[in-house]
LUMDRENGU-369548 format. One line per 8 residues: number of its first residue (from 1); their letters; for each residue x, y, z of C-alpha. Coordinates in Angstrom, 3 decimals. Layout:
<rs>
NUM> A> X,Y,Z | ...
</rs>
This chain:
<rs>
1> XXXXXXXX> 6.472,-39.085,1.744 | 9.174,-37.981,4.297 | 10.024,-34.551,2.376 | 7.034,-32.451,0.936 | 7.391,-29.306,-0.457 | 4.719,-26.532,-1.300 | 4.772,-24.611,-4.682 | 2.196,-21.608,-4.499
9> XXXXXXXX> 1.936,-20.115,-8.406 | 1.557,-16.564,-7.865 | 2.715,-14.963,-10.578 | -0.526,-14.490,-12.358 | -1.980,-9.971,-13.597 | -5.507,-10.673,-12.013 | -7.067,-9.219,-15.344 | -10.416,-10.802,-14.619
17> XXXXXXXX> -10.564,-9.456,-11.328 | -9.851,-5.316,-12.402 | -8.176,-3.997,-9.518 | -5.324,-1.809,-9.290 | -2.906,-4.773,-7.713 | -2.833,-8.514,-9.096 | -5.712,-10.513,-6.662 | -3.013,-12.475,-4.770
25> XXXXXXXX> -1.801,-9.436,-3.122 | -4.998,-7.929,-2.025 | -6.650,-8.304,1.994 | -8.756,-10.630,3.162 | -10.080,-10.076,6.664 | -6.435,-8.421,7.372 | -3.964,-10.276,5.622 | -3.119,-10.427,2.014
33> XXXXXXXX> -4.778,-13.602,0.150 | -1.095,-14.699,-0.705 | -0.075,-14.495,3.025 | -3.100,-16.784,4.160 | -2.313,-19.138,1.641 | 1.077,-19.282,2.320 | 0.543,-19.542,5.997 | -2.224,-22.484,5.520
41> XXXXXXXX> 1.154,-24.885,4.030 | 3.703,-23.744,6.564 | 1.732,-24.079,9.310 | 0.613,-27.965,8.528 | 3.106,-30.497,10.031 | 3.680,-32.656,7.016 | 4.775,-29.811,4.591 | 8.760,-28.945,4.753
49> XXXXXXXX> 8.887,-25.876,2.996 | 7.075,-23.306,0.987 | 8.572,-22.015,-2.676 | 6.336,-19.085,-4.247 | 6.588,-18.241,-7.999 | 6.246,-14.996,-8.203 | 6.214,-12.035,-11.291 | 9.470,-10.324,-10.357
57> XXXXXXXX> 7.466,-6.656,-11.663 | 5.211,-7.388,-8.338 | 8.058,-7.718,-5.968 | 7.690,-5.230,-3.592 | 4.328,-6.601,-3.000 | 5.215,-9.746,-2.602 | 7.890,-8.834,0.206 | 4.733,-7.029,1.988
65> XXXXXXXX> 2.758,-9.994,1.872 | 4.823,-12.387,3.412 | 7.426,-10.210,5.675 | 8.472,-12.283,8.553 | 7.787,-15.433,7.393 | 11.382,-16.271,6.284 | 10.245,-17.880,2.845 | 13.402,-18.772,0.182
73> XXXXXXXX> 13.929,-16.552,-2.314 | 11.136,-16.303,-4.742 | 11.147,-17.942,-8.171 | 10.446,-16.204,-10.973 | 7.220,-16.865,-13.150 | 6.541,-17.155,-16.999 | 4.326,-15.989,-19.844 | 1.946,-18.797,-18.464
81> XXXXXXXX> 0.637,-20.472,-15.937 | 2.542,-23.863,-16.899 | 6.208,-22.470,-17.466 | 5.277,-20.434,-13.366 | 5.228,-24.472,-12.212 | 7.774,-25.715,-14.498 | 10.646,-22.639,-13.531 | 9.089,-23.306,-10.027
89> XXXXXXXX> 10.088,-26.967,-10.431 | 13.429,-26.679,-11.689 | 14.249,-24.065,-9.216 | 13.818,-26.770,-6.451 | 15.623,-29.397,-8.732 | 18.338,-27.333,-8.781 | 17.936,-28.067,-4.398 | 17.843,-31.330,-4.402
97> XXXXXXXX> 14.371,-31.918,-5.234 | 11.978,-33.394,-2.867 | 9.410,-36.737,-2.193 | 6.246,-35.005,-3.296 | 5.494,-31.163,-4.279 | 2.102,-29.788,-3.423 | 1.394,-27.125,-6.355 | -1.176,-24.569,-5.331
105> XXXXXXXX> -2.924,-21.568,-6.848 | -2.089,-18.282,-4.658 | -5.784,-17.342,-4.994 | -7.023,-20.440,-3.136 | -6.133,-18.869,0.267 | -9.233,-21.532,2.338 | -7.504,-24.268,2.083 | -8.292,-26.497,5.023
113> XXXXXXXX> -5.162,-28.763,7.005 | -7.181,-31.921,6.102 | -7.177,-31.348,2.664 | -3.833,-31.136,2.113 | -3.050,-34.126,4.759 | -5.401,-36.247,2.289 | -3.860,-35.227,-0.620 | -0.246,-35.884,0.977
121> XXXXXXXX> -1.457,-39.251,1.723 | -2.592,-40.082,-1.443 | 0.601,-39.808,-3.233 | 1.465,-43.130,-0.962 | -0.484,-44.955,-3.521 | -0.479,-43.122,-6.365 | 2.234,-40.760,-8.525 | -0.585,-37.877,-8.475
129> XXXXXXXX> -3.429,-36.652,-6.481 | -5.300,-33.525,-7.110 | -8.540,-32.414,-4.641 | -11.412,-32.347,-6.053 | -15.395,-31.411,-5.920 | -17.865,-33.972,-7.410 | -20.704,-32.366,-9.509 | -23.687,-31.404,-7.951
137> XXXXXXXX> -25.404,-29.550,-10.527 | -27.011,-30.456,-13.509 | -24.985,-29.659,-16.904 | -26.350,-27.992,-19.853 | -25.150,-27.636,-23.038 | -25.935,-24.587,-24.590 | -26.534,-23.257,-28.466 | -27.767,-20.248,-29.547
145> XXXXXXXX> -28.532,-18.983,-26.142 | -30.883,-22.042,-25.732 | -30.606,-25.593,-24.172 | -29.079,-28.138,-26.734 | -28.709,-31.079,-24.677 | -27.905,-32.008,-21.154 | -24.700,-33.753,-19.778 | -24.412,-36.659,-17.944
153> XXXXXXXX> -22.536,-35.485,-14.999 | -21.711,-39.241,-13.509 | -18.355,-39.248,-12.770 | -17.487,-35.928,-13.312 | -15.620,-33.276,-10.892 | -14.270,-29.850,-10.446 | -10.518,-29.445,-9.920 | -9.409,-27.693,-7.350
161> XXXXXXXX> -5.396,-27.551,-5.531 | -3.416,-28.318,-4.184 | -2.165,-30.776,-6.844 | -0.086,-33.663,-5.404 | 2.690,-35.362,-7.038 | 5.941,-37.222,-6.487 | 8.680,-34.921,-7.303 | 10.557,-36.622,-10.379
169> XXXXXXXX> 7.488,-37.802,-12.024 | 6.036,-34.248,-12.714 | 9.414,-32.716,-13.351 | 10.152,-35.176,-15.995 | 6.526,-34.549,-17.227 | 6.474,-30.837,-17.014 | 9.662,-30.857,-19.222 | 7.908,-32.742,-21.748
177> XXXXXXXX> 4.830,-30.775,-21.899 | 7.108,-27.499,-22.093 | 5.436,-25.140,-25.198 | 1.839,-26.873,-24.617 | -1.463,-25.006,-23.454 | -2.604,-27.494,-20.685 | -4.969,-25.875,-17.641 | -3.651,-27.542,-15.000
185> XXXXXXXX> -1.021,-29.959,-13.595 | -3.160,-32.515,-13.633 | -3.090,-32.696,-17.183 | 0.759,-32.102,-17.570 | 0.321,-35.609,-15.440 | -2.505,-37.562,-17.673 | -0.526,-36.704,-20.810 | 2.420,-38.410,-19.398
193> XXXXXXXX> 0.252,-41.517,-18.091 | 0.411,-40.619,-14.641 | -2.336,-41.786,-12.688 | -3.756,-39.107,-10.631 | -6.128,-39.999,-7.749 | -9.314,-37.807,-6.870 | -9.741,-36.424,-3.090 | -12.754,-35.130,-2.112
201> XXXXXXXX> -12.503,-31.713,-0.930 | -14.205,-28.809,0.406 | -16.711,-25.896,-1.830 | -14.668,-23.377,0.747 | -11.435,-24.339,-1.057 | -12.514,-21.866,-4.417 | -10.516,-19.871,-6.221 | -10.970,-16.142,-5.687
209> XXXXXXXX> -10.954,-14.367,-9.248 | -13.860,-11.914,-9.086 | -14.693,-9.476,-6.192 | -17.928,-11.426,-5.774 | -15.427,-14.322,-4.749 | -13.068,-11.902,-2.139 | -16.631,-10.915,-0.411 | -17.316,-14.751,-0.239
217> XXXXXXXX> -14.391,-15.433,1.117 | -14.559,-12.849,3.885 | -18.171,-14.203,4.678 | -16.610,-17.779,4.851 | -13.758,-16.702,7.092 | -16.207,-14.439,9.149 | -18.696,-17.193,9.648 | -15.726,-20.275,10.554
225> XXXXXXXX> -13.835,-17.429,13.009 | -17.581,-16.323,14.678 | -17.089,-15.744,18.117 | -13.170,-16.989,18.259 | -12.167,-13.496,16.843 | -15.186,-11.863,18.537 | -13.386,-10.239,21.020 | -12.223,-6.740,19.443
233> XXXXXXXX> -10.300,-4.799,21.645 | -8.013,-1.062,20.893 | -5.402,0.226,22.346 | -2.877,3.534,22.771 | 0.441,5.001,22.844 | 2.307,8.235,22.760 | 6.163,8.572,22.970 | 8.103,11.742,22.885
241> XXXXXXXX> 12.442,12.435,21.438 | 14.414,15.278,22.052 | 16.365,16.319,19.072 | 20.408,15.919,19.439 | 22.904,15.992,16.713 | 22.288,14.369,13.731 | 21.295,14.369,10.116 | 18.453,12.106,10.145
249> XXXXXXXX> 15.417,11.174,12.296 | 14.131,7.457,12.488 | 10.180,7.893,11.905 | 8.273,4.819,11.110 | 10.845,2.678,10.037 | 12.206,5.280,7.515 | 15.327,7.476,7.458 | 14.455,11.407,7.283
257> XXXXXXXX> 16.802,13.649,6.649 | 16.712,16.463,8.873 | 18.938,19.159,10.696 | 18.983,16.860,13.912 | 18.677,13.476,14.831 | 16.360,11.964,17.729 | 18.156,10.872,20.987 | 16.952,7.828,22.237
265> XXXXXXXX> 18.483,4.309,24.038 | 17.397,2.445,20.486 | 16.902,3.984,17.378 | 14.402,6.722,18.752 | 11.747,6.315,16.411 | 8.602,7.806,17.864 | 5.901,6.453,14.894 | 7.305,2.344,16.156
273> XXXXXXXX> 7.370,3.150,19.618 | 4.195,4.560,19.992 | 2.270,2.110,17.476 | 4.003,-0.972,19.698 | 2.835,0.309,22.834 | -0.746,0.909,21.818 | -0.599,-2.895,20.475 | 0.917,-3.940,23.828
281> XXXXXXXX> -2.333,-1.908,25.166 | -4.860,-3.549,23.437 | -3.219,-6.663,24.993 | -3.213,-5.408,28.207 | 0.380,-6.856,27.795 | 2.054,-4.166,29.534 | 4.111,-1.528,27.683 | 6.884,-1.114,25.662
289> XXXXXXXX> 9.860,-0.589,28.608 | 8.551,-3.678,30.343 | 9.311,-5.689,27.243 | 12.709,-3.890,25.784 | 14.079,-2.522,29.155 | 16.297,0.732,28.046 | 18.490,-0.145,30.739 | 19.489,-3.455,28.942
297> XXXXXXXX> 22.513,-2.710,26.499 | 21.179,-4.908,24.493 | 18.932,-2.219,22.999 | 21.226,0.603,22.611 | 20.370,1.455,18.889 | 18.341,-1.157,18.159 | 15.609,-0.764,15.314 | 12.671,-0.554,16.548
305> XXXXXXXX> 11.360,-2.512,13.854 | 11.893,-5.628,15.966 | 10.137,-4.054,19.439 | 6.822,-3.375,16.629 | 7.198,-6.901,15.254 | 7.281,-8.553,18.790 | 3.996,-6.582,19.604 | 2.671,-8.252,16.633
313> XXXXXXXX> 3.852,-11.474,17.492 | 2.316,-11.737,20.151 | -1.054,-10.892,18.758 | -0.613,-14.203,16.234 | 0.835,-15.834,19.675 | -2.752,-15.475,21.082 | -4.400,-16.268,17.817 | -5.524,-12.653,17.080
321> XXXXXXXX> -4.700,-10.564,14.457 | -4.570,-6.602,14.150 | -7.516,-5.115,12.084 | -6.050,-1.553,12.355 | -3.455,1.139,13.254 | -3.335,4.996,13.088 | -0.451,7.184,13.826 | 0.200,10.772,14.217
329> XXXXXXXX> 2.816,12.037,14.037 | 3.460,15.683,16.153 | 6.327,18.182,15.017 | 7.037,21.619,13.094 | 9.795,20.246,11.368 | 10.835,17.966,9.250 | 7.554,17.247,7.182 | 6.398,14.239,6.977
337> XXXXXXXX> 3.739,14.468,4.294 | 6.033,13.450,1.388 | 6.623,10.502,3.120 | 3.757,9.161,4.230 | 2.864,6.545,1.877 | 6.077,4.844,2.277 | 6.094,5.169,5.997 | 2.335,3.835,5.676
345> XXXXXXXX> 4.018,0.803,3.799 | 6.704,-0.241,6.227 | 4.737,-0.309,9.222 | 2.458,-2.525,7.055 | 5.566,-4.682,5.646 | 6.988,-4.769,9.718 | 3.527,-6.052,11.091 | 2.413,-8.355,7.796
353> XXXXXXXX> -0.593,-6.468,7.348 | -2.096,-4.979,4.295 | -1.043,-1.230,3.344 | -4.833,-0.214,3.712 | -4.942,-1.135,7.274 | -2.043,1.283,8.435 | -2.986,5.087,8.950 | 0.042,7.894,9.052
361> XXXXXXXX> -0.962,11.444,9.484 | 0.930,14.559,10.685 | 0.151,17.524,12.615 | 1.864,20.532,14.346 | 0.841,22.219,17.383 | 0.813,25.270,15.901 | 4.078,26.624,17.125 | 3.117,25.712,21.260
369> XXXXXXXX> 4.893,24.008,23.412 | 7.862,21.904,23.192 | 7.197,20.345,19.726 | 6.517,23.721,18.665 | 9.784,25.381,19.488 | 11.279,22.247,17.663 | 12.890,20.852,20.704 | 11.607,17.120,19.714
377> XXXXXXXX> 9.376,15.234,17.936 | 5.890,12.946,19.705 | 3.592,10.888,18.277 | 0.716,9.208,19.187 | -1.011,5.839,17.966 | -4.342,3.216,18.469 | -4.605,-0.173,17.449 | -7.630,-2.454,17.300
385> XXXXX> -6.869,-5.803,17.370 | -9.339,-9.255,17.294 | -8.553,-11.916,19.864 | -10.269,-15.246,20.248 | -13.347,-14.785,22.417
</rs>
């Protein structure tokens, strides 16, 4: 198959689960499930693209999740699970289609590179191919809250995705199913007569739907990262702006109107510069002027949003990630309480980090010094960050 594309479903509430956000978008050992899962396809060398299917009411979280990974614009999902993969098909009809689409449940965020190699393969000799877990337990049948009989479990298996097929044989199948109640694509295939071939696959590849399942997970991806993201490490930064003219000041990403503005070579915002330079700490990678020079023109206004997501990069460039940041932020004026929570969720969007890993406080010094007499604006930030031991 010389064009494969990945379809990650992720349009589903999470009822079953009962938290505040739908499952896919919560973190997992510092990145949002739907980010890992998304990352396991792009990353493997025989998938072309990702699509996600999303539910456009979540989309501010799903911009969070996958910032900086320059994914096509999302599709949007249906009232089930089937019309998600059938909009999700069209959509890439409506591209050009593809060889083979991988389909893939949002909330299966393990999903191993040889897994979805085998199931790639598969579709060489057959129009389907779904992985899959052969039965190890023994089946009951129950009445009455007591054993009726027991079930021959020969030949039987748990489905799991990614859920292989050539392109215009599920499309065409999908659109005949449309209106039906099947549970998986697997069946949208069967009823059409599609053979579908079994891979073996791996118990890690589950489906997280209670919190039971996110703490397994986390165990799983503690216990497989061990003593490669063993080494935890923290690091600082302050930065200080004068106030000039202006009617705005640039403070973690977001635009605050104020009397003044901040003067600075880029966009002078104190929060980024001081949260990239504790990251470039922790990496003993130098500091922020070494990297974005303000000599170099180049940088005259820039947002600083860029010199924060280079920091970052180069934490994934090492194969680390960042567990943590906290910044404060040091002025009389303007306040930055009523904007914390958004500020909070930039620096989280910037970095590709969950919202509940990013800290933003405020303080004054209590009318001292140069802060005080609202001459400028500091701030000061740490990052901890886990690098392969």
């Amino acid at each position: 198959m010389t064009l494969c594309i990945a379809l990650i479903v992720a349009g589903g509430t999470g009822q079953r689960f009962g938290a505040e956000r739908p499952k896919q978008y919560l973190d997992l050992a510092g990145k949002p499930i739907l980010r890992r899962t998304v990352e396991a396809f792009l990353s493997h060398p025989r998938v072309s693209s990702v699509q996600v299917v999303i539910d456009p009411a979540r989309r501010d979280l799903y911009d969070a999740a996958v910032a900086g990974l320059g994914l096509p614009e999302p599709v949007a999902g249906g009232a089930t699970r089937q019309d998600s993969v059938r909009n999700g098909l069209e959509a890439l009809a409506t591209r050009g289609g593809c060889d083979a689409v991988l389909i893939h449940d949002a909330a299966r965020p393990l999903v191993d590179a040889d897994t979805i190699a085998a199931v790639i393969a598969a579709l060489e000799h057959a129009p389907g191919a779904i992985a899959a877990v052969p039965l190890a337990d023994t089946l009951k049948r129950g009445a009455d809250g007591t054993v009726a009989g027991t079930v021959d479990r020969d030949g039987l298996w748990r489905a799991q995705t990614p859920q292989g097929f050539r392109f215009a044989d599920i499309l065409a199948a999908h659109r005949d199913a449309a209106g039906l109640s099947l549970t998986d694509d697997a069946a949208v295939a069967e009823r059409a007569g599609l053979a579908v071939a079994l891979v073996p696959a791996k118990e890690e590849n589950f489906k997280v739907t209670t919190p039971d399942d996110l703490t397994r997970a986390a165990r799983v991806l503690t216990a497989s990262q061990g003593a490669s993201l063993g080494d935890i490490r923290t690091g600082t930064g302050f930065d200080v702006h004068r106030f000039t003219d202006g009617e705005f000041v640039t403070l973690c990403g977001l635009r605050v109107p104020h009397t003044h503005g901040l003067e600075g070579h880029s966009d002078a915002d104190v929060g980024l510069h001081a949260l990239t330079d504790a990251i470039l700490g922790a990496l003993a990678a130098g500091d922020i002027g070494s990297h974005f020079p303000p000599s170099d023109p180049q940088w005259r206004g820039a947002d600083s949003a860029r010199f924060l997501r280079h920091a970052a990069d180069l934490v994934a460039a090492r194969g680390g990630v960042i567990a943590h940041t906290d910044i404060t932020i040091i002025c009389e004026r303007p306040k930055v309480g009523p904007h914390r929570a958004a500020m909070a969720a930039r620096v989280a969007e910037i970095l590709g980090i969950a919202p509940d890993r990013v800290s933003v406080k405020a303080t004054t010094t209590e009318r001292l010094g140069f802060t005080g007499r609202g001459e400028g604006i500091a701030a000061q930030a740490a990052a901890t960050i886990r690098l392969p031991g």
